[in-house]
C-alpha positions as CSV (number, residue, x, y, z in Angstrom):
1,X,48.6,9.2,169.3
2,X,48.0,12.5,169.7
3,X,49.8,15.6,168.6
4,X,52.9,16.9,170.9
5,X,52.0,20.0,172.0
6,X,54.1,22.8,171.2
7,X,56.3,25.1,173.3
8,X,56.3,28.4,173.4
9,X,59.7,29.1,172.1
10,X,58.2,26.8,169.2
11,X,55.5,29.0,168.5
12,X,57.1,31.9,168.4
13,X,59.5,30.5,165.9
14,X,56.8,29.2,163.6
15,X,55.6,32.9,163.5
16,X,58.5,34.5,163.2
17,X,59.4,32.1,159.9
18,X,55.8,33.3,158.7
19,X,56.7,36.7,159.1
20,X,59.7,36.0,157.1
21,X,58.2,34.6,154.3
22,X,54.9,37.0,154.2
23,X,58.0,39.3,154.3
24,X,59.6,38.5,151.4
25,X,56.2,38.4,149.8
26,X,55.6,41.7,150.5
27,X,59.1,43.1,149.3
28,X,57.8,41.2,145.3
29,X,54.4,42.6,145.8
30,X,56.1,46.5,146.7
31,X,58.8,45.7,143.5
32,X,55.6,45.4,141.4
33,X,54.5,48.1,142.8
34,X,56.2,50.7,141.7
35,X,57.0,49.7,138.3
36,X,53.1,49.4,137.2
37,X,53.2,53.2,138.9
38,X,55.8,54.4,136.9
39,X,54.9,52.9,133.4
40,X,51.1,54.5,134.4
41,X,52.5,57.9,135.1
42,X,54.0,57.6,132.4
43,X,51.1,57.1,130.2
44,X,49.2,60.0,131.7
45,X,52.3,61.7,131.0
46,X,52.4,60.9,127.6
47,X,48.4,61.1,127.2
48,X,48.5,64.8,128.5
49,X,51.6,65.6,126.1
50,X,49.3,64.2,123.2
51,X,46.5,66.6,124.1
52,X,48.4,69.5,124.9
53,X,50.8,68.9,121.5
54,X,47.3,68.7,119.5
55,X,46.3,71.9,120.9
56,X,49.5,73.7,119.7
57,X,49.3,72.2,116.2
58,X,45.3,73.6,116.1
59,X,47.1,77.1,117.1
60,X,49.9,76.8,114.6
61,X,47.4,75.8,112.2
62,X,44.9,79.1,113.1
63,X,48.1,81.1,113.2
64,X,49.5,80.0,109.8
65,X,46.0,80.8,108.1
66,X,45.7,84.1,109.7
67,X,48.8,85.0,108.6
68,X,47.7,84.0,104.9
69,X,44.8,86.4,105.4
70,X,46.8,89.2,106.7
71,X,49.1,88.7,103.4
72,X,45.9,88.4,101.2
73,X,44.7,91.2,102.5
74,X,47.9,93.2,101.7
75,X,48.1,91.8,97.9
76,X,44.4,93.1,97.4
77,X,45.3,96.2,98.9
78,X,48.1,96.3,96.5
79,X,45.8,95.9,93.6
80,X,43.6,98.2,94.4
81,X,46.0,101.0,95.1
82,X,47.5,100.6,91.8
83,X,43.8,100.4,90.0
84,X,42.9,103.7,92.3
85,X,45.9,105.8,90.8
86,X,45.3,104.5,87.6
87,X,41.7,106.1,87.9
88,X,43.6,108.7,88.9
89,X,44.7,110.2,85.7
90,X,40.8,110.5,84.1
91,X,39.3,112.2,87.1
92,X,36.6,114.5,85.9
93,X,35.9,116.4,89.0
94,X,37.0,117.5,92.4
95,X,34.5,114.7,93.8
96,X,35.8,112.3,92.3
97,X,39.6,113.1,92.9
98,X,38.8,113.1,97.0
99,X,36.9,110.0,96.8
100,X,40.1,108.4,94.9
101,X,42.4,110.0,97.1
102,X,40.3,108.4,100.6
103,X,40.2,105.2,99.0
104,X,44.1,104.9,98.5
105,X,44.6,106.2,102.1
106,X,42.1,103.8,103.3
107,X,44.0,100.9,101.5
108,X,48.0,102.2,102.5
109,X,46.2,102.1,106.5
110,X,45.3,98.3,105.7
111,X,48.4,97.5,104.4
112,X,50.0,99.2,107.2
113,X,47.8,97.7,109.4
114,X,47.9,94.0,107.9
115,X,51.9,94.2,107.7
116,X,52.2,95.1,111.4
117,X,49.5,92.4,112.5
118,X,51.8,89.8,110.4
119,X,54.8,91.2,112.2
120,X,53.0,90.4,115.6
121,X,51.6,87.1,114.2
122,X,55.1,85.7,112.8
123,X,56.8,86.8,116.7
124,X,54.1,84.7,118.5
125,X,53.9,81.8,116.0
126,X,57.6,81.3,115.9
127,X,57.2,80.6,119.7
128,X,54.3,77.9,119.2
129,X,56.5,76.4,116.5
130,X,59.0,76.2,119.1
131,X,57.3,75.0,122.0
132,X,55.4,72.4,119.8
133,X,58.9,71.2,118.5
134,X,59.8,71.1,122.4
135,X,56.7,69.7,122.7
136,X,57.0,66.8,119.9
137,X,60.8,65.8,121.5
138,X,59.8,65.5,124.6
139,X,56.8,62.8,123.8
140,X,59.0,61.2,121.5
141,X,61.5,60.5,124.4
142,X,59.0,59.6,126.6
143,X,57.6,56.8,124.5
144,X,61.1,55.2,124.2
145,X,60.7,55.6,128.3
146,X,57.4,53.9,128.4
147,X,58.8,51.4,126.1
148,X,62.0,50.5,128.5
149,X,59.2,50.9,130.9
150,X,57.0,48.3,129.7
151,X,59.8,46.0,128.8
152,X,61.2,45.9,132.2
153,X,57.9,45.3,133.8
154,X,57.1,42.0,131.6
155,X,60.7,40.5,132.8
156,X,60.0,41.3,136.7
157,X,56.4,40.1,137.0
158,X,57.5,37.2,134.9
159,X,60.3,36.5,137.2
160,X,58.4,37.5,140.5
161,X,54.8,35.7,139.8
162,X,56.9,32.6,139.9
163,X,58.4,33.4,143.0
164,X,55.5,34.8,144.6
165,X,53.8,31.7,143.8
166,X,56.9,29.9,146.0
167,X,56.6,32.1,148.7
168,X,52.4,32.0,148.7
169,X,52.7,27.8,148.9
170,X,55.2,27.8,151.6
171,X,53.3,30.5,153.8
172,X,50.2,28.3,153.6
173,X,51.8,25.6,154.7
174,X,53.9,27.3,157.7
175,X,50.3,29.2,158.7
176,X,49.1,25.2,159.0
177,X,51.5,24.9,162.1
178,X,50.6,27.7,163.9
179,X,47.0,27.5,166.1
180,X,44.2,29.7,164.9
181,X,44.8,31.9,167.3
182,X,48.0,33.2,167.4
183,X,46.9,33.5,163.3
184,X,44.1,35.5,163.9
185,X,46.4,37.9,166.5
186,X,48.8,38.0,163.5
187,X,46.9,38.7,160.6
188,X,45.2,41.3,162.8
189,X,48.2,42.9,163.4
190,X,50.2,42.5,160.2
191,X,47.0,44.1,158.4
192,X,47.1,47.3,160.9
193,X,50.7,48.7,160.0
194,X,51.7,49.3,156.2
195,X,55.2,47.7,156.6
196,X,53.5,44.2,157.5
197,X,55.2,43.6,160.2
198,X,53.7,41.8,163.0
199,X,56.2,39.7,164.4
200,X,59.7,41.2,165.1
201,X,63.3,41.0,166.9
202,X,64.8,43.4,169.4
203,X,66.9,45.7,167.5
204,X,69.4,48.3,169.9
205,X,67.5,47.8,172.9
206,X,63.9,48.5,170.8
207,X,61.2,47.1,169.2
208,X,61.9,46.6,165.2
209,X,58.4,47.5,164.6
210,X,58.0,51.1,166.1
211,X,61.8,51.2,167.5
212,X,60.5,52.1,171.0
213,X,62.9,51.4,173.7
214,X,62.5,47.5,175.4
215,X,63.4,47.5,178.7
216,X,66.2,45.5,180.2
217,X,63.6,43.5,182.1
218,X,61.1,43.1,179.4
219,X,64.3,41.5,177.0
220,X,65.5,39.2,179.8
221,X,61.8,37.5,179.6
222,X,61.6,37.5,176.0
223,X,65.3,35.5,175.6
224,X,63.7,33.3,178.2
225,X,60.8,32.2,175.6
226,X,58.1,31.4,178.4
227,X,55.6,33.4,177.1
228,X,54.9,35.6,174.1
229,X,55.3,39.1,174.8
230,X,53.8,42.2,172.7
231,X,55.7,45.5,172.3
232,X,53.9,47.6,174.9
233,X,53.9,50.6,172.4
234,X,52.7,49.1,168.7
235,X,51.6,45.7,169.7
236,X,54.1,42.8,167.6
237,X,54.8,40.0,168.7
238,X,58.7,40.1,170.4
239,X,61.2,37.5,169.7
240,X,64.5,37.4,170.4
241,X,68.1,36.7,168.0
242,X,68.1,33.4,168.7
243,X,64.7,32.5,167.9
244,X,65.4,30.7,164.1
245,X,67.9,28.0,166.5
246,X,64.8,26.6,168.6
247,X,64.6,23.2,167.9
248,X,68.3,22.8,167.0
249,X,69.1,23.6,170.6
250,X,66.8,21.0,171.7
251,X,67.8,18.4,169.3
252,X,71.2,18.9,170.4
253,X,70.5,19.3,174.3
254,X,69.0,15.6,173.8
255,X,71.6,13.9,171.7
């Protein structure tokens, strides 16, 4: 016996209830979405705070021995001031006097110069001490992000791979009903907007897809269900409210 051939209003419910389900597909797969996003920003995030926090310890760590030069510099100084005006009191000639008397200058201008170069130093590595602290808080708290982060992630793929699994089964089987091609027209379009919509209702007098107006005309034919009718503007596949009841109607005109 062969196969009843469908009606129209028939086939555009089958594709409407594929939309549906490809629908609620695509609401898991955009869920998914934008949780892997987040935990990856996250580790760039993290990754670039790493680098840039290694970079300020190096500084601090440049800085700090600097510093310990610059105070070297001063206690050698120091030492050889003192050992300069102890030479002092056994000069034997003018000669030697001035030479003393240059060296000591000479050492006062590197203290002077060493004490103002540490004053300069300590300013500036106080605010790399600062901003690495800022630094070191701010990966800390965005570990314990990533963490959440990750957490979160493992729960909703565990709960949605289950039910996208559901969903994948029954959209086989409703894409079974439906001729090759009306599937081919639907997959076509579904596959050319980013929303995934390819089959959709009236909505305020327009098209749900690209919400162009649908004139008065053009809705009176599609609540008639005679033929299938594509928005004029974007291309889907019209159906009207009602659509989901075919077959009920029937069943019901008949008993």
């Amino acid at each position: 016996m062969a196969a009843k051939e469908l009606t129209v209003a028939e086939k555009l419910r089958d594709l409407f209830q594929l939309q549906n389900i490809d629908s609620e597909i695509d609401q898991l797969q955009i869920l998914k979405g934008e949780l892997p996003m987040e935990v990856s920003d996250l580790e760039d995030e993290i990754a670039g705070l790493e680098t840039r926090i290694k970079r300020l310890q190096n500084n601090v760590g440049d800085m700090s021995d600097e510093m310990n030069r610059h105070e070297a510099n001063i206690k050698e100084a120091e030492a050889l001031i003192e050992r300069y005006t102890s030479q002092m009191d056994n000069v034997k000639n003018n000669r030697e006097y001035d030479a003393l008397t240059k060296e000591l200058e000479l050492q006062k201008l590197e203290i002077q110069l060493s004490q103002k170069k540490l004053r300069e130093g300590r300013g500036i590595l106080e605010g790399k001490e600062e901003t690495l602290k800022a630094a070191e808080e701010r990966l800390e708290n965005k570990k314990k992000d990533l963490e959440t982060k990750k957490v979160e992630l493992e729960k909703i793929i565990a709960k949605t791979d289950k039910e996208e699994e559901k969903l994948k089964k029954r959209s086989e089987k409703q894409r079974k009903k439906i001729e090759d091609r009306l599937l081919k027209a639907y997959d076509k379009i579904r596959h050319a907007y980013r929303n995934g919509l390819s089959v959709v209702q009236i909505e305020r007098n327009s098209c749900g897809g690209c919400f162009n107006k649908i004139p008065p005309q053009i809705q009176l034919e599609i609540g008639m269900r005679k033929k299938i009718i594509a928005c004029e503007h974007c291309g889907r596949v019209l159906v009207d409210d009602h659509i989901l009841s075919v077959g009920k109607e029937e069943t019901a005109e008949a008993s």
